[in-house]
C-alpha positions in Angstrom: -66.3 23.3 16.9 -63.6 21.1 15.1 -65.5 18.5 13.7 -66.3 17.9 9.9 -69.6 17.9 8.9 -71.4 14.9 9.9 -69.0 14.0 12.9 -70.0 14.3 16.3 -70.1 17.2 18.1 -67.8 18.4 21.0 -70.0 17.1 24.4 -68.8 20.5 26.0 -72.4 21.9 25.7 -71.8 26.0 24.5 -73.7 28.4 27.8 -76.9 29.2 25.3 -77.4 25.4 24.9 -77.3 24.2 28.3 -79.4 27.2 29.3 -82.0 25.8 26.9 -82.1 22.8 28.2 -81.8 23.1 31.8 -85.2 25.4 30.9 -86.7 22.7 29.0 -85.9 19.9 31.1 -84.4 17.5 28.6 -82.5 15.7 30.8 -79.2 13.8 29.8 -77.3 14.1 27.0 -77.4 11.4 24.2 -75.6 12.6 21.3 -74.6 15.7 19.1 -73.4 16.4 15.6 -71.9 19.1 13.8 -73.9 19.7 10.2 -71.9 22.4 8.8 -68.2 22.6 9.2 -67.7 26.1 8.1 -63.6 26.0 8.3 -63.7 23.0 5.8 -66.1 24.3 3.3 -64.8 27.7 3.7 -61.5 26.2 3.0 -62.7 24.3 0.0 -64.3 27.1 -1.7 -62.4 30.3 -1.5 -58.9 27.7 -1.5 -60.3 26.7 -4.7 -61.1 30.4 -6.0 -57.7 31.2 -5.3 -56.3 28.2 -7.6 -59.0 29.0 -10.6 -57.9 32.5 -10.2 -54.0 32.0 -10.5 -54.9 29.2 -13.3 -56.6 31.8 -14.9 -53.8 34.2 -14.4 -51.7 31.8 -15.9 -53.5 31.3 -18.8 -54.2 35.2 -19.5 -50.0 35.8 -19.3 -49.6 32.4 -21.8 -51.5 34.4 -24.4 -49.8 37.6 -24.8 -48.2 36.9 -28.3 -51.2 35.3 -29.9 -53.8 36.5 -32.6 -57.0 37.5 -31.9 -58.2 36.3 -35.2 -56.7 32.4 -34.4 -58.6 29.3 -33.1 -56.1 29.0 -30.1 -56.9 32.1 -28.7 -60.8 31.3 -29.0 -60.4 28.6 -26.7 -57.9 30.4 -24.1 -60.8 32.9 -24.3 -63.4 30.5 -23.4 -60.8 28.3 -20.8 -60.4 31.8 -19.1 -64.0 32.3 -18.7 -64.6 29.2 -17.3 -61.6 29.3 -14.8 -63.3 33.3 -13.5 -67.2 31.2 -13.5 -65.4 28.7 -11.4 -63.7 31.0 -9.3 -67.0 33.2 -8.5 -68.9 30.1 -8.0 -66.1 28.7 -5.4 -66.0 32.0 -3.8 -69.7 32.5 -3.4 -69.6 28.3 -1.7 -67.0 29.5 0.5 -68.2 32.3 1.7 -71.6 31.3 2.0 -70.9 28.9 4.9 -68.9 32.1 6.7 -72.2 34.0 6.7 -74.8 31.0 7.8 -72.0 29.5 10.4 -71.9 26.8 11.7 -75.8 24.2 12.3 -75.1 21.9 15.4 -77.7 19.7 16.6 -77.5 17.8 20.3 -79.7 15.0 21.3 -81.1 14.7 24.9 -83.9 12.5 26.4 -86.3 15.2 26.4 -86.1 17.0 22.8 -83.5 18.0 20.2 -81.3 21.2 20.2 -80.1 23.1 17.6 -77.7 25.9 17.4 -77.2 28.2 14.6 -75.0 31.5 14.1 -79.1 32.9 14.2 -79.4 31.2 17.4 -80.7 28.1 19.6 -83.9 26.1 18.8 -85.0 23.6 20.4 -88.2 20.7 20.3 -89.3 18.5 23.3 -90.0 14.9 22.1 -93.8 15.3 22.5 -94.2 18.4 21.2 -92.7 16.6 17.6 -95.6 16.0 15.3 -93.9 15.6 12.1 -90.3 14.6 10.2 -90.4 15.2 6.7 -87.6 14.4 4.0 -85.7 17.7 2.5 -85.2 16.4 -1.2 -82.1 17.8 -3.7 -83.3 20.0 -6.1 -79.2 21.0 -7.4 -77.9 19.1 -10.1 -76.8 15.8 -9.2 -79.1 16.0 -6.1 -82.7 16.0 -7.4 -84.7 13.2 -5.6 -82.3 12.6 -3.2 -83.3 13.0 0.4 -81.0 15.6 2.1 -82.4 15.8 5.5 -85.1 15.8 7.4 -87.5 18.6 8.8 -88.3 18.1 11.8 -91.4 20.2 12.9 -93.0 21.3 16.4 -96.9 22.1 17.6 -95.7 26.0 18.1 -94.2 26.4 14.1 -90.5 25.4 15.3 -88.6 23.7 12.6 -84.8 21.8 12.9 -83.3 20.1 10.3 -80.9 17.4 10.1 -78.7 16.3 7.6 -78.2 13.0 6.5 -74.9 12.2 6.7 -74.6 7.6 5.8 -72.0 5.7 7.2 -71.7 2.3 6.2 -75.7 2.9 4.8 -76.8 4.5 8.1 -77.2 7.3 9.9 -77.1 6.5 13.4 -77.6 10.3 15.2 -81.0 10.1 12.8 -82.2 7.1 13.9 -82.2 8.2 17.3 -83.8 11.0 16.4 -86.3 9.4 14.5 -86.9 6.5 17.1 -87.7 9.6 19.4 -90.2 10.9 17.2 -91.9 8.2 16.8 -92.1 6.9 20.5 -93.5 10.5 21.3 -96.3 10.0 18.8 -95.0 12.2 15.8 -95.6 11.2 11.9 -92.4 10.2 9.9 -93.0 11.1 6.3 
């Protein structure tokens, strides 16, 4: 897939997803979206190590004739440790995304579809008894609503993110308006 996160997803349905639903029944296809986009933020973070690495780099070579025992070189000490934090943390972000891959959902009549580098899941509208919120616990995120969980009879769980456009997210609302039609609790 070469959408961002939050864009739609390609209609050409991967094999293990139209095996799933031709199984399940879910009839036609309504929509699909691409939740992770693990070229971009695999991009952003280890692109981003890479530049607090040379900065830091930089910074180490600019101190080579300076005292130990002098203010300046206190704070290049402390700039360089935050440049190597900030590279780590980048790297880790990056990297991260590699190892979970990319979280596609795809929206039929019958049920939802989710595929994962783990695999596919997949709930049938009626089997849906509850969609809960996913709040931000990160800094900068606590409260917030993240996604939603949406959870089936047999234990299956898919989440969605929310992704707003112009206040909205239009691929949830469907997905919500499902729900509910079939009889599910939205939390």
């Amino acid at each position: 897939m070469s959408a961002a996160a939050g864009e739609p997803a390609s209609v050409v349905v991967p094999p293990p997803v139209a095996e799933v639903v031709a199984r399940r029944g879910f009839g036609a296809y309504l929509a699909g979206r691409q939740d992770v986009a693990v070229r971009r933020t695999l991009g952003i973070g280890c692109g981003g190590a890479v530049v607090c690495l040379a900065l830091l780099f930089g910074v180490a070579a600019g101190t080579s004739g300076v005292s130990p025992l002098s203010w300046t070189y206190s704070l290049v000490h402390a700039v360089a440790v935050g440049l190597f934090v900030a590279a780590l943390s980048l790297g880790v972000f990056g990297l991260r995304a590699l190892a979970l891959g990319p979280r596609v959902n795809y929206l039929y009549e019958g049920g939802i579809v989710q595929r994962r580098r783990s695999g596919v899941s997949a709930i049938a509208w009626p089997d849906a008894v509850r969609m809960s919120p996913v709040y931000g616990k990160a800094q900068g995120h606590e409260g917030q609503v993240l996604a939603y969980r949406l959870d089936a009879r047999d234990g299956t769980s898919i989440t969605v993110a929310v992704v707003l456009s112009d206040n909205r997210d239009p691929f949830l609302d469907q997905v919500i308006e499902h729900v509910r039609r079939n009889g599910g609790v939205i939390q």
